[in-house]
Backbone as CSV, one residue per row, in Angstrom:
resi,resn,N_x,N_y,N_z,CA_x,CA_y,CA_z,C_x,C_y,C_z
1,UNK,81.596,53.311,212.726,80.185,52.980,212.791,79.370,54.253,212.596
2,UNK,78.517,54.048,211.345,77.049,54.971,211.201,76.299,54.947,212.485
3,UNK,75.434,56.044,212.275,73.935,55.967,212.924,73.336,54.948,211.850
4,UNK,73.262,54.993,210.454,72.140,54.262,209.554,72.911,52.491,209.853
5,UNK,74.373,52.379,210.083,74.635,50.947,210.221,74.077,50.383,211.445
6,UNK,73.736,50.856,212.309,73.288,50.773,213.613,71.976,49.476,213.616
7,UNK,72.160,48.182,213.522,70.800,47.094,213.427,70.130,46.631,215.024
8,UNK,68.992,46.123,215.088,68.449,45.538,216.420,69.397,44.280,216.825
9,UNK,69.326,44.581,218.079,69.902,42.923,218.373,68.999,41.964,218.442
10,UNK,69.463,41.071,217.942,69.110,39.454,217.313,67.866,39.125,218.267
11,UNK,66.479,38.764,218.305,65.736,38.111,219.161,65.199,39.417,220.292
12,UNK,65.369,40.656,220.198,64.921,42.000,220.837,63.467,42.085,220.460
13,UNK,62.719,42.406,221.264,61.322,42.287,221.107,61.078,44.013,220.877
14,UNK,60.195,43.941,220.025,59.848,45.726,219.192,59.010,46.505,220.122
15,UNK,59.212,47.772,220.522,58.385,48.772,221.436,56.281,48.242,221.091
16,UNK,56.080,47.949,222.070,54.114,47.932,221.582,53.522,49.412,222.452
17,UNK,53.696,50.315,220.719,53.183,51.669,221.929,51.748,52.026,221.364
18,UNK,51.011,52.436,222.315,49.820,52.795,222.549,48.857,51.337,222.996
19,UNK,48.588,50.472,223.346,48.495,49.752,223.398,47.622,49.512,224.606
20,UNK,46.987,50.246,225.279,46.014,50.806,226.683,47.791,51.357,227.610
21,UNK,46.224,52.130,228.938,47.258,52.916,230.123,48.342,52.238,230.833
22,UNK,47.859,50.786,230.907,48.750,50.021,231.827,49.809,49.188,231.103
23,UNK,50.116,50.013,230.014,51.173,49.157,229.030,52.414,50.072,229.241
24,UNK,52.903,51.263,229.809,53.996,51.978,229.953,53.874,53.006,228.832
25,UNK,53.399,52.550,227.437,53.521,53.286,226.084,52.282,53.245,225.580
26,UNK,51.344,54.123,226.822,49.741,53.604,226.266,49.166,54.910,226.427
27,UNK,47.741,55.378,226.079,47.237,56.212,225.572,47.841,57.527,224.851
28,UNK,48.833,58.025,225.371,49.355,59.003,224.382,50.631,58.610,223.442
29,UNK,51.063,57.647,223.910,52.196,57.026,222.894,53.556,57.293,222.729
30,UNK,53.577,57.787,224.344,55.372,59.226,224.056,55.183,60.282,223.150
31,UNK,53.596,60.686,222.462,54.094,62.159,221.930,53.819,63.382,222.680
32,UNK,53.242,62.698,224.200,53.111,63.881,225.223,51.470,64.480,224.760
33,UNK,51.083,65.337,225.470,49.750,66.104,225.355,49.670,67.248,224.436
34,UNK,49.279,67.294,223.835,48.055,68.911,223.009,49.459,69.299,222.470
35,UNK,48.927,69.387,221.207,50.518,70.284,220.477,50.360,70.069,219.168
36,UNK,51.107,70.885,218.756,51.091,70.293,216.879,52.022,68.754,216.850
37,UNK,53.038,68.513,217.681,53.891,67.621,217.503,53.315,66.067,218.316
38,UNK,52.341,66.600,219.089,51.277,65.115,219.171,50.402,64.615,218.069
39,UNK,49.845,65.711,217.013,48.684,65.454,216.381,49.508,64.097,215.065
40,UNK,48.614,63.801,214.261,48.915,62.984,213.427,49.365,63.487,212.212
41,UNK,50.157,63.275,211.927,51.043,64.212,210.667,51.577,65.427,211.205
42,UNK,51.751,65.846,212.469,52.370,66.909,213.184,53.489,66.981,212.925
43,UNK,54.311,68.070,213.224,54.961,68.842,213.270,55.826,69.324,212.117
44,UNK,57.041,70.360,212.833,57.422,71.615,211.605,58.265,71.254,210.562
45,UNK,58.016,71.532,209.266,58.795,71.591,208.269,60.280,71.722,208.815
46,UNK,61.342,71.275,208.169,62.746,71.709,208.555,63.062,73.376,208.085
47,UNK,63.893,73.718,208.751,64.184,75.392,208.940,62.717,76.224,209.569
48,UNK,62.277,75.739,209.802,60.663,76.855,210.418,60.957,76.599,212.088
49,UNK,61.290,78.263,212.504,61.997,78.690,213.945,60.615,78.894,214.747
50,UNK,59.720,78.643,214.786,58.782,78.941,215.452,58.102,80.322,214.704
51,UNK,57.986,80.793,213.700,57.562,82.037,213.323,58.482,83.258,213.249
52,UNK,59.679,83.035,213.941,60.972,83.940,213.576,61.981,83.937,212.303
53,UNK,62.208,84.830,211.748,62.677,84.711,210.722,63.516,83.563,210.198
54,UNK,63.406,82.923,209.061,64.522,82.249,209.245,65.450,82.235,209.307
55,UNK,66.854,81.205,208.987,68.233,81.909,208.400,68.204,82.154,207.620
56,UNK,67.448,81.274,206.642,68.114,80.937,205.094,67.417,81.989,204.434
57,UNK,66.111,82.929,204.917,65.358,84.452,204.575,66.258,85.470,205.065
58,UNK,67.476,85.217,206.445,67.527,86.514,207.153,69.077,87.007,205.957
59,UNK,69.929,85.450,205.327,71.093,85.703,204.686,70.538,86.246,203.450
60,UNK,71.506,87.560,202.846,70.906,87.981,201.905,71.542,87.042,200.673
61,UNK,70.641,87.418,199.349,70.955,86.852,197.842,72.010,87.600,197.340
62,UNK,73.318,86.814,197.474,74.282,86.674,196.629,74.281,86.801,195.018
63,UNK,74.810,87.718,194.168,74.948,87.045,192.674,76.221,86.341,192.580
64,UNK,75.951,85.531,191.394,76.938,85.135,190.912,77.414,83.746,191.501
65,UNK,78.660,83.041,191.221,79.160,81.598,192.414,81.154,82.312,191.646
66,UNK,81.916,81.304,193.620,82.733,81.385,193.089,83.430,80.297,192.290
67,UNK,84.496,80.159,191.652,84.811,78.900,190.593,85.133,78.028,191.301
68,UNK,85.197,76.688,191.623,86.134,76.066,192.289,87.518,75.683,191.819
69,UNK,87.618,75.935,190.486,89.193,75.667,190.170,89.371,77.390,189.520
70,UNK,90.232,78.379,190.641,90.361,79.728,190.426,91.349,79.802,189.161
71,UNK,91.331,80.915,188.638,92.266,81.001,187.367,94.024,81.250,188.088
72,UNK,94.844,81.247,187.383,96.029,81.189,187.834,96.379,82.312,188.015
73,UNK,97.677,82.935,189.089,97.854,84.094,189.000,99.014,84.422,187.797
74,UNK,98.796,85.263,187.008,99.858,85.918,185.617,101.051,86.640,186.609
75,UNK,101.926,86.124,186.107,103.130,86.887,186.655,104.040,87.076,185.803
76,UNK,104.498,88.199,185.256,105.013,88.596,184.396,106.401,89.041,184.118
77,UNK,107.391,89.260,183.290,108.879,89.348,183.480,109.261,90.453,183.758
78,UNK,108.374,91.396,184.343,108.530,93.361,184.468,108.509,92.595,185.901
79,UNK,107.532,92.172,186.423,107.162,91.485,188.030,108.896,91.010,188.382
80,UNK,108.910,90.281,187.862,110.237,89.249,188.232,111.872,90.186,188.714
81,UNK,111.305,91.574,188.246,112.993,92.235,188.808,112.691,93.131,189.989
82,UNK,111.641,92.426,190.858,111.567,93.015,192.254,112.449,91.346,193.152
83,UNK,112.746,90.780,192.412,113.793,90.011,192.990,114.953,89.742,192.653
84,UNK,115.578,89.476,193.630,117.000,90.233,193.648,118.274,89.674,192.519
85,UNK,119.306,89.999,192.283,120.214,89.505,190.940,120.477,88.011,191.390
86,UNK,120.287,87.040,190.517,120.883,85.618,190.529,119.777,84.585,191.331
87,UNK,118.707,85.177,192.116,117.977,84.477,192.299,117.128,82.959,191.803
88,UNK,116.499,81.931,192.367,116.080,80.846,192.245,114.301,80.958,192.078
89,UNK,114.063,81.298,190.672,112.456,81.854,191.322,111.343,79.879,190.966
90,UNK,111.141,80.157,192.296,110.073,79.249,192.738,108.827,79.837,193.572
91,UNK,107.639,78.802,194.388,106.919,79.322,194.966,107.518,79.886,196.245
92,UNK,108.367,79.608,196.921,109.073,79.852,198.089,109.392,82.096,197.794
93,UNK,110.077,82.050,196.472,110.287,82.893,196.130,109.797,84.080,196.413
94,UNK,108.667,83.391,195.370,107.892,84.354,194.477,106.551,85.000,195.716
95,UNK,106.847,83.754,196.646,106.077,84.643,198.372,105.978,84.925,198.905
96,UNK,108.027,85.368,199.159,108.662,85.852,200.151,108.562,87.576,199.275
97,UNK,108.709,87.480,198.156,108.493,88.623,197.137,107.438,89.510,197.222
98,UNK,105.903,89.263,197.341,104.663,89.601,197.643,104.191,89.162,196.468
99,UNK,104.597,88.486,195.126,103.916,88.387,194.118,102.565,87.157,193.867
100,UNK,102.927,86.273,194.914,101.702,85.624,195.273,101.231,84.646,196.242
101,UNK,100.263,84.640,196.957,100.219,83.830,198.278,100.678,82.196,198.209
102,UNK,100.679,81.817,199.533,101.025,80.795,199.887,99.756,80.022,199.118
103,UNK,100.898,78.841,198.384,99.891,77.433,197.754,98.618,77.675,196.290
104,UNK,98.811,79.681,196.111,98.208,80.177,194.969,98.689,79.587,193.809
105,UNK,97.953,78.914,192.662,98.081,78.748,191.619,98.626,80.055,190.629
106,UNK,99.955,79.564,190.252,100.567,81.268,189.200,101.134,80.655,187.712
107,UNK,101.477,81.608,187.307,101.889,80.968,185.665,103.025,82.694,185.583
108,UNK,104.252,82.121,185.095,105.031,82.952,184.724,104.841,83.374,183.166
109,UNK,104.770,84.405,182.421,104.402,84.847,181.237,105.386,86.018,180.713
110,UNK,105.536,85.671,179.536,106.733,86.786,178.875,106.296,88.234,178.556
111,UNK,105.778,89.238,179.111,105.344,90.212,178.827,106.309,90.974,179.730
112,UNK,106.783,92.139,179.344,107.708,93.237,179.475,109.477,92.582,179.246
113,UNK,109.893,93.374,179.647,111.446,92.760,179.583,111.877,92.446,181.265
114,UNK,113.247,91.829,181.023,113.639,91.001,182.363,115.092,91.712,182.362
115,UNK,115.263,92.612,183.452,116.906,92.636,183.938,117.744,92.640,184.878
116,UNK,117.376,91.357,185.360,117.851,90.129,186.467,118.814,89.241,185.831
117,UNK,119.661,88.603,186.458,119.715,87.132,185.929,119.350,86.095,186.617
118,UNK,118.162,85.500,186.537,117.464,84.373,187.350,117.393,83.009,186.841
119,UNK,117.557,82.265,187.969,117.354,80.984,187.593,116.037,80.103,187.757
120,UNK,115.767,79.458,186.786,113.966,78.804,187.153,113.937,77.462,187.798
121,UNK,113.228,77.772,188.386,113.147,76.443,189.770,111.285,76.240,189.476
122,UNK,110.695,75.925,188.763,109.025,75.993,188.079,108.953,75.606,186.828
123,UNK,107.586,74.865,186.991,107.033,74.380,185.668,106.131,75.930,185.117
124,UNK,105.922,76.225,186.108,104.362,77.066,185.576,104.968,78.212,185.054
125,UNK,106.156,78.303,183.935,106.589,79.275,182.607,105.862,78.358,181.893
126,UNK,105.657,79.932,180.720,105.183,79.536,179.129,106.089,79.758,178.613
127,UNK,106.342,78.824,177.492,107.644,78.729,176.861,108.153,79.767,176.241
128,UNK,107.786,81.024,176.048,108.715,82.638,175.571,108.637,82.945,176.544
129,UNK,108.655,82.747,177.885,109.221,83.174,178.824,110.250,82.664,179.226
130,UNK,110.245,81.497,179.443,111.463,80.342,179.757,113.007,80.866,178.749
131,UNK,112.326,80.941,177.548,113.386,81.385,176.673,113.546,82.489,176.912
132,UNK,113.239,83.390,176.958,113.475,84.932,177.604,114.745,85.563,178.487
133,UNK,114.267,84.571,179.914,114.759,84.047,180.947,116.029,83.437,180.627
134,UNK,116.374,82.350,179.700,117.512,81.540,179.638,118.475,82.469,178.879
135,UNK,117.329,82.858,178.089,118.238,84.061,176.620,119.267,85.157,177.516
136,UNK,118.320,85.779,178.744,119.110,86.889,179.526,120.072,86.500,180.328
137,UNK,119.828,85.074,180.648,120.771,84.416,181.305,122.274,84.340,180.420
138,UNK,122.703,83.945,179.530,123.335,83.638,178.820,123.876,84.798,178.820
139,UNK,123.337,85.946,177.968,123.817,87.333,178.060,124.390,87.792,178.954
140,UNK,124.087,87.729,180.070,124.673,88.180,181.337,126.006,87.079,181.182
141,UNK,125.781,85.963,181.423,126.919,84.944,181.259,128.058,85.618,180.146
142,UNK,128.058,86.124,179.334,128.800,86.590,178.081,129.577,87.721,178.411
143,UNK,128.517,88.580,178.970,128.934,90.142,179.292,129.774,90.231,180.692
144,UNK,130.369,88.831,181.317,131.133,88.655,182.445,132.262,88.622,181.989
């Protein structure tokens, strides 16, 4: 349940305010005595603190916004031989590694050379990396 779903009950008779003194809701009407918030069209704009600064003046201007969908982190095949020979590289991995936080969006990419032999447990290779990866794999497989 809303506040806005919130309806009268059925046959409830409506407040009669101002209505003379001896009505309960009579001459001032519940807005109380002398004030800006008795007068008619009274009171303060939203955010106005009484004449103290506001928030939304005291936070300073920011440039710029951040993205909501961040770019991926590049992780590269020079990166990949700070983990260890025969490894399973996934996110588990690659965060126990320092190469990127927990639940960070990454993309594996073929730039430098690889001399590990690892196995891929991830979608997020570009395909000359994948081949890279499988290519050194094999090699190593050969040179046993």
């Amino acid at each position: 349940m809303k506040l806005h779903e919130i309806t009268q009950k059925v046959g409830r008779k409506s407040k009669r305010i101002g209505r003379g003194i001896g009505s309960k809701r009579g001459k001032t009407a519940g807005q109380g005595t002398k004030g800006q918030k008795s007068r008619t069209g009274g009171g303060v704009r939203p955010g106005f603190e009484g004449g103290q600064t506001p928030l939304i003046r005291r936070i300073p201007k920011l440039k710029g916004f951040k993205s909501r969908n961040p770019k991926a982190k590049v992780i590269n095949l020079d990166d990949l031989n700070k983990l260890p020979d025969g490894a399973k590289i996934n996110e588990m991995t690659l965060v126990k590694a320092g190469l990127i936080l927990s639940g960070q969006k990454y993309k594996i990419l073929n730039s430098g050379s690889l001399e590990k032999k690892l196995t891929l447990d991830t979608e997020s290779v570009s395909k000359e990396a994948r081949k890279a990866v499988e290519k050194y794999t094999k090699e190593a497989k050969k040179a046993q």
